[in-house]
C-alpha positions in Angstrom: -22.7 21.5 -23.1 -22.5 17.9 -21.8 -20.5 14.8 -22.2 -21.3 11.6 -23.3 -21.2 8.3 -21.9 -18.6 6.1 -24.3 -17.7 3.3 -22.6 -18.0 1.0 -19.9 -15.3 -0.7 -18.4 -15.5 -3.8 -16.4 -13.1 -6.1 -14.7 -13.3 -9.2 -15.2 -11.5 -12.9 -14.9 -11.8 -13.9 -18.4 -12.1 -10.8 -21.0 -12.8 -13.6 -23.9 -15.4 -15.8 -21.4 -17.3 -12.8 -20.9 -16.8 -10.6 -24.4 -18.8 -14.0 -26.1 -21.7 -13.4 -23.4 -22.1 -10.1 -24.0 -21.8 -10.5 -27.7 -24.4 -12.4 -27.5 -26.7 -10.7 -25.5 -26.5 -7.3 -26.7 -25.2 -8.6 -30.6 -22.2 -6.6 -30.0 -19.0 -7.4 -31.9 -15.6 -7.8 -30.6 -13.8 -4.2 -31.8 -10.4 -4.5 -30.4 -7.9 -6.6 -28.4 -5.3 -5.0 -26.4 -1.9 -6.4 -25.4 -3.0 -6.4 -21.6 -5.7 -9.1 -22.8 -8.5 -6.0 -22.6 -11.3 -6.4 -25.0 -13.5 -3.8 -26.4 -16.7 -5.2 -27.8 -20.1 -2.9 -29.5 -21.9 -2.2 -32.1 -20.5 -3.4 -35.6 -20.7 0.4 -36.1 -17.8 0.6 -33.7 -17.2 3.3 -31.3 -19.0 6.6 -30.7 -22.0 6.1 -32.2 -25.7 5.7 -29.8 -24.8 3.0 -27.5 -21.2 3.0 -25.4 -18.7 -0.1 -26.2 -18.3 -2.1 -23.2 -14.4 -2.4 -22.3 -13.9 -5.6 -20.5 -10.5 -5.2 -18.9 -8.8 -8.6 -17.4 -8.1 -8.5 -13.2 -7.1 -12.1 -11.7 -9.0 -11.1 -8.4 -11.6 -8.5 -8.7 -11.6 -6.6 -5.9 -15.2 -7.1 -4.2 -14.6 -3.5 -2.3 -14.1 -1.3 -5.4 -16.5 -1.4 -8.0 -16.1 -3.4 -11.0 -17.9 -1.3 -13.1 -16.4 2.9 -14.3 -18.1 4.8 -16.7 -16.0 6.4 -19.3 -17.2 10.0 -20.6 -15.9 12.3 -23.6 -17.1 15.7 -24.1 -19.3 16.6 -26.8 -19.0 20.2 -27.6 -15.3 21.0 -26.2 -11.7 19.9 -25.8 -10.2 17.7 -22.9 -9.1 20.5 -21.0 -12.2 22.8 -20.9 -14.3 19.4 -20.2 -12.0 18.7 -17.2 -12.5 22.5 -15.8 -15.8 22.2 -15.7 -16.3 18.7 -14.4 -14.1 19.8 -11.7 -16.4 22.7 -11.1 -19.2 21.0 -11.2 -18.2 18.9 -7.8 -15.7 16.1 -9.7 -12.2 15.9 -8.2 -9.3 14.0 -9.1 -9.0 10.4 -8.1 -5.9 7.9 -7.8 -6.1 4.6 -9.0 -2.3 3.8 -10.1 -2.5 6.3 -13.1 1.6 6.7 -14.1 0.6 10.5 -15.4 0.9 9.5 -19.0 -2.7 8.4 -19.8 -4.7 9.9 -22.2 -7.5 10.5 -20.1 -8.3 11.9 -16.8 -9.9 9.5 -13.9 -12.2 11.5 -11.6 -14.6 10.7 -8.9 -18.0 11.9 -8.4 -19.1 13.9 -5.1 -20.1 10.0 -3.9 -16.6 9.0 -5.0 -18.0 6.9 -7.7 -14.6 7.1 -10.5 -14.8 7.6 -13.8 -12.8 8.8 -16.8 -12.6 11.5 -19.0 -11.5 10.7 -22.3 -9.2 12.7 -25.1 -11.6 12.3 -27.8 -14.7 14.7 -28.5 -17.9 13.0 -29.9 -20.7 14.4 -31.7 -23.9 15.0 -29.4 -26.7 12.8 -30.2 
């Protein structure tokens, strides 16, 4: 009864600048390129396997007073819905950030106000 982490999203100046760092470093692949210029970059095994994919999400001025860095979570052993109750219960609460209502997923803060998001999909505990 847990979720796990899937992703990590920074923000960042120049997705492509720092997707070939990162590549490098961690010899991660690039996995997907969005239309907003967001890159999603892991292991050539791709997404939801040991090790989260690292979303690198474009922002022409970083904000220095919110973090750059969210952690992105998906529940392992139940739907969205149940996996939001419980979160919910366990002390998360529903943040703002400019959602529209539409997304997929569910952004939350911690009882710090750390955000983060729950995702749709389920993944297989490891």
């Amino acid at each position: 009864m847990a979720c796990r982490i899937s992703e990590l999203v920074l923000d960042c100046r120049d997705p492509e600048a720092l997707a070939h760092f990162w590549c490098e470093v961690l010899d991660f692949v690039v996995l997907d390129r969005e239309d907003d210029g967001s890159l999603e970059i892991g292991p050539r095994e791709g997404f939801g396997g040991p090790q989260p994919t690292i979303i690198l999400s474009p922002s022409d001025d970083p904000q220095p007073h919110r973090p750059r860095l969210h952690i992105d979570v998906n529940a392992t052993d139940r739907d969205q819905d149940a996996e939001l109750e419980r979160l919910l219960a366990l002390g998360a609460r529903p943040a703002d950030v400019g959602q529209t209502g539409q997304e997929p997923w569910h952004v939350l803060a911690d009882p710090e106000g750390n955000e983060f998001c729950l995702l749709r999909a389920r993944l297989a505990p490891l």
